[in-house]
C-alpha positions as CSV (number, residue, x, y, z in Angstrom):
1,X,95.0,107.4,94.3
2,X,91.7,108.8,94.7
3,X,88.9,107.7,96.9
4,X,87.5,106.1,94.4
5,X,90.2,104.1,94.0
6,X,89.8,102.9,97.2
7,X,86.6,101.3,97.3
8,X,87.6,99.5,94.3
9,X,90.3,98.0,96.0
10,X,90.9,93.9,95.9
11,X,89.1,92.2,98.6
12,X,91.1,89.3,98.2
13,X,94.3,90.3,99.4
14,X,95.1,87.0,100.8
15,X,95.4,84.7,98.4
16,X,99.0,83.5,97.1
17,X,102.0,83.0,99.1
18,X,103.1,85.4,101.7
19,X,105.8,87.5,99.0
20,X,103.0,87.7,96.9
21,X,100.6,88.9,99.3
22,X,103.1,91.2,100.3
23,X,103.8,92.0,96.8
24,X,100.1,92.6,96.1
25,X,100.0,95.2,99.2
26,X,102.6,97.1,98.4
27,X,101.4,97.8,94.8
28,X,98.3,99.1,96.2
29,X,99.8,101.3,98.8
30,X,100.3,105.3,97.9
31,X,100.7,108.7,99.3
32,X,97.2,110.4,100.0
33,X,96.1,113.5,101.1
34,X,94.5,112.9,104.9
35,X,91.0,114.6,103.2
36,X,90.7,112.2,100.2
37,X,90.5,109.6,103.5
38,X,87.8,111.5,105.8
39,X,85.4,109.3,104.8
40,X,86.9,106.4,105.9
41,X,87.4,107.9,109.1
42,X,83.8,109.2,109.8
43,X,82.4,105.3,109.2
44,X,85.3,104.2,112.1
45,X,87.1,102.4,109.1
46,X,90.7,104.1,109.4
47,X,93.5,102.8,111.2
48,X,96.7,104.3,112.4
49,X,100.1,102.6,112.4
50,X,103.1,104.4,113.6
51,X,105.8,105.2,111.7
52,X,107.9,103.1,113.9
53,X,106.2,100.2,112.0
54,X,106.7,98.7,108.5
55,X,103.2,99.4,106.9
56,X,103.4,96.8,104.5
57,X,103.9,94.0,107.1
58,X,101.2,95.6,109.2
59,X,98.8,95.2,106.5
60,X,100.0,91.9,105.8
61,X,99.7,91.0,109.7
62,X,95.8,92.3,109.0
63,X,95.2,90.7,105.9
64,X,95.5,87.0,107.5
65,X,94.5,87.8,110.7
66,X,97.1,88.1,112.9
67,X,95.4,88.8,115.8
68,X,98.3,88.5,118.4
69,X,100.2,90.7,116.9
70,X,97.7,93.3,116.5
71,X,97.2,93.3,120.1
72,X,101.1,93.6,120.9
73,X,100.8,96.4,118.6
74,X,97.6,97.8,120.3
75,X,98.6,97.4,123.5
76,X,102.1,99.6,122.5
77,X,99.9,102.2,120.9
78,X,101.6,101.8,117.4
79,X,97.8,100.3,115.8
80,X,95.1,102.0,116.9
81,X,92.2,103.7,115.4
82,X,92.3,106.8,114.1
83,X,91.5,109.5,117.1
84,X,89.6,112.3,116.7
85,X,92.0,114.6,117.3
86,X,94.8,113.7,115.2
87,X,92.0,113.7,112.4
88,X,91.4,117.2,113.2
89,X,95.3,118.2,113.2
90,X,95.7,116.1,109.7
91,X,93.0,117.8,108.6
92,X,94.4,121.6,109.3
93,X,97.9,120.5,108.6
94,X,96.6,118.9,104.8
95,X,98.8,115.9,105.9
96,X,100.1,113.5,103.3
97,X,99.7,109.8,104.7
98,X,100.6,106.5,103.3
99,X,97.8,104.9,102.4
100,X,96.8,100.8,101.9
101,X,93.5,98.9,102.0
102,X,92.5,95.4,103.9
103,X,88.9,95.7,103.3
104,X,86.7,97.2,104.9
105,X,89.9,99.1,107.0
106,X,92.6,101.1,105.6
107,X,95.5,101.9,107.5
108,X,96.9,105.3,107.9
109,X,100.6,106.3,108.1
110,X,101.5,109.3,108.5
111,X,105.3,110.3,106.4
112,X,107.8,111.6,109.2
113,X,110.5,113.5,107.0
């Protein structure tokens, strides 16, 4: 997936059942390189979400705005936006992230082997 791709992405995520929604999100998650996402980051549009977490279902939580669980999440550190610094150390390191959209944010995880 290419940035481009991004930006073309499906703004309407939410609509169907929650296994298709699900369904929908996964198809449109892939591996990227960290700089394909830079721009995203500069606007303030990329999120992080631990690897602790099941990306799909955070995106999910997103995508029908789950707002209680986003603050459990933020208030553990596992969501949070993307910090300058590990930017920076992505960027150096040419980190490979999984990658999904919920207009305008993506979400960010970086692969732990």
């Amino acid at each position: 997936m290419k940035y481009n791709q991004v930006t073309d992405m499906k703004e309407n995520l939410n609509e169907g059942t929650p296994e298709e929604i699900l369904d929908k999100i996964n198809r449109e998650t892939s591996k990227m390189q960290w700089t394909e996402l830079m721009p995203f980051f500069a606007k303030g549009m990329a999120i992080y979400v631990s690897h602790t977490l099941d990306l799909i279902k955070v995106a999910h939580a997103l995508s029908v705005d789950n707002k209680e669980q986003f603050e459990t999440w933020t208030k553990e550190g596992l969501v949070a936006n993307v910090t300058d610094e590990q930017a920076s150390a992505w960027h150096e390191s040419n980190v490979v992230v999984w990658a999904t959209v919920i207009k305008p944010w993506i979400l960010v995880q970086p692969i732990v082997d």
